[in-house]
Legacy VTK file of the C-alpha trace (Angstrom):
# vtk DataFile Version 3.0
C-alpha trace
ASCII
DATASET POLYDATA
POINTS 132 float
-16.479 -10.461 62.717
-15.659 -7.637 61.157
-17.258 -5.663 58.112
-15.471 -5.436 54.762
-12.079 -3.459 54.826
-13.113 0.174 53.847
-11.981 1.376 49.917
-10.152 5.070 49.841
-12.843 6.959 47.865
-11.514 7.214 44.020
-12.962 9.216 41.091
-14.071 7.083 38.625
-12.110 8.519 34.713
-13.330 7.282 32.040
-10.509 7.185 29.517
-10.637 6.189 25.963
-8.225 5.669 23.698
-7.651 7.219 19.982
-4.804 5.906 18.025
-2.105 7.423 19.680
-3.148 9.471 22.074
-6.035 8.988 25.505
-8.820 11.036 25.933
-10.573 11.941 29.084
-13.774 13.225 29.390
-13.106 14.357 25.452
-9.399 16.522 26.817
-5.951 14.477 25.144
-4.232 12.932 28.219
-0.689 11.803 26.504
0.416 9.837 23.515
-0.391 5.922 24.430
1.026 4.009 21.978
3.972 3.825 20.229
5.089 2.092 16.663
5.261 -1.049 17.866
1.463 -1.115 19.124
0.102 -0.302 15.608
-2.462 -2.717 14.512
-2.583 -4.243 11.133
-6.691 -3.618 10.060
-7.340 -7.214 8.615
-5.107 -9.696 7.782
-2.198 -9.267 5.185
-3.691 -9.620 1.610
-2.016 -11.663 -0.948
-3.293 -11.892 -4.649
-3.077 -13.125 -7.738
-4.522 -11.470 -11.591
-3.624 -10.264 -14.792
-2.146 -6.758 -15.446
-3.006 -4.409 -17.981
-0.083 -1.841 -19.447
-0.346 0.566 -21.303
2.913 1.855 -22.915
2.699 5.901 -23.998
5.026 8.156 -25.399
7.751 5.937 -26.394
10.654 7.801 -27.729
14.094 5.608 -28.803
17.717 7.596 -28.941
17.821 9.477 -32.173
20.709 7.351 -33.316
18.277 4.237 -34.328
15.538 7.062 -35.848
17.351 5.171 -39.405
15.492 1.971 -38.111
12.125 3.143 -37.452
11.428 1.076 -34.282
8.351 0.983 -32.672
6.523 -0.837 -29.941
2.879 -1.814 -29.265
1.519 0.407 -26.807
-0.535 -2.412 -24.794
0.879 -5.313 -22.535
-0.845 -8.210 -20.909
0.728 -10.516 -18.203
0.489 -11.617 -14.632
0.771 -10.079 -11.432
1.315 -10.670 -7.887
0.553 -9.036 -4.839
1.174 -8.993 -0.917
0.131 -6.099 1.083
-0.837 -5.056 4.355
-2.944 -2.521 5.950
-1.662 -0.758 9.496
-3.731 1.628 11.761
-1.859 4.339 12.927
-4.541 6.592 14.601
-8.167 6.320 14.450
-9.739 5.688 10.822
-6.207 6.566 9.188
-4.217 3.225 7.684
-0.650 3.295 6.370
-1.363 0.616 3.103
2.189 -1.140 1.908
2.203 -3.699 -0.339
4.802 -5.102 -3.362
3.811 -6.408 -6.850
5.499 -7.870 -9.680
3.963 -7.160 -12.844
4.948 -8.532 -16.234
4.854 -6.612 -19.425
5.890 -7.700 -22.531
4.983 -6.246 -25.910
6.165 -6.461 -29.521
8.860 -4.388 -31.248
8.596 -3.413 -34.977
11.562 -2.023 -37.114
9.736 -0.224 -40.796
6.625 -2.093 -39.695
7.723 -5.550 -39.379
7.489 -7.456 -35.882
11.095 -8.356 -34.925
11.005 -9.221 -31.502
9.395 -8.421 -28.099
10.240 -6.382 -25.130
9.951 -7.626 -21.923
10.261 -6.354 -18.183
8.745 -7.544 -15.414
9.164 -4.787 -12.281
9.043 -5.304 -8.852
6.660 -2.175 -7.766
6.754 -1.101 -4.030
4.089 1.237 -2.496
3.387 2.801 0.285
0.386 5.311 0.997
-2.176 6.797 3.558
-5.724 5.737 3.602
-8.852 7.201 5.798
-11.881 5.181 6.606
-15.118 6.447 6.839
LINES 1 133
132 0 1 2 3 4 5 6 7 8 9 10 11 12 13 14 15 16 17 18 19 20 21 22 23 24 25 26 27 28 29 30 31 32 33 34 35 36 37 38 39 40 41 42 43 44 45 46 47 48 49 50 51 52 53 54 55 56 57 58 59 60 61 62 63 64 65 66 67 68 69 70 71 72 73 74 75 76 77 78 79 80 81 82 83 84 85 86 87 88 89 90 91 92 93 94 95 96 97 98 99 100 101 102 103 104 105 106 107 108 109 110 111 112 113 114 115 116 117 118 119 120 121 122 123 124 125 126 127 128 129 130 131
């Protein structure tokens, strides 16, 4: 019998990997991941609450200055939420998510209430975070 089938000697690398790019022995090797292997950091959020506006420097076209609108300058309604955090390179996120928001408030004409404003947006943002 013979003994085990002799191994060509290798250096052992120890290679670690920082959001984009490999290290080795602490020196950047090459970039090792591309868009597609960006991690979300948790699962995608989704929520549900109330949403507080508040409406500032309201001008109308001089043209209706004869009817002395006005609006109240704070809005309560609902809101919705989905979002999702990705990593893109160690401890920095790319956060997206998309609300819809209502506001409504009341419109006033020489002090009197005469109907309500309404608009509900769809808000999209997008933004960089860093963990600690």
């Amino acid at each position: 019998m013979s003994g085990p089938a002799a191994q060509p000697s290798r250096k052992s690398h120890e290679l670690e990997r920082r959001g984009f790019f490999v290290f080795e022995s602490g020196k950047r090797l090459s970039s090792a991941r591309s868009a597609s292997e960006n991690q979300l950091t948790g699962p995608p959020s989704l929520g549900l609450g109330l949403n507080y506006t508040h409406l500032s420097n309201i001008k109308f076209d001089s043209s209706l200055n004869a009817l002395d609108l006005n609006l109240k300058n704070n809005s309560f309604g609902f809101a919705a939420q989905i979002g999702a955090d990705i990593e893109i390179a160690k401890n920095l996120v790319l956060s997206i998510d998309i609300k819809r928001v209502q506001i409504k408030t009341t419109v006033s004409s020489a002090g009197k209430d005469i109907g309500e404003f309404k608009v509900d947006p769809l808000l999209v943002g997008v933004g960089l975070g860093m963990r600690f």
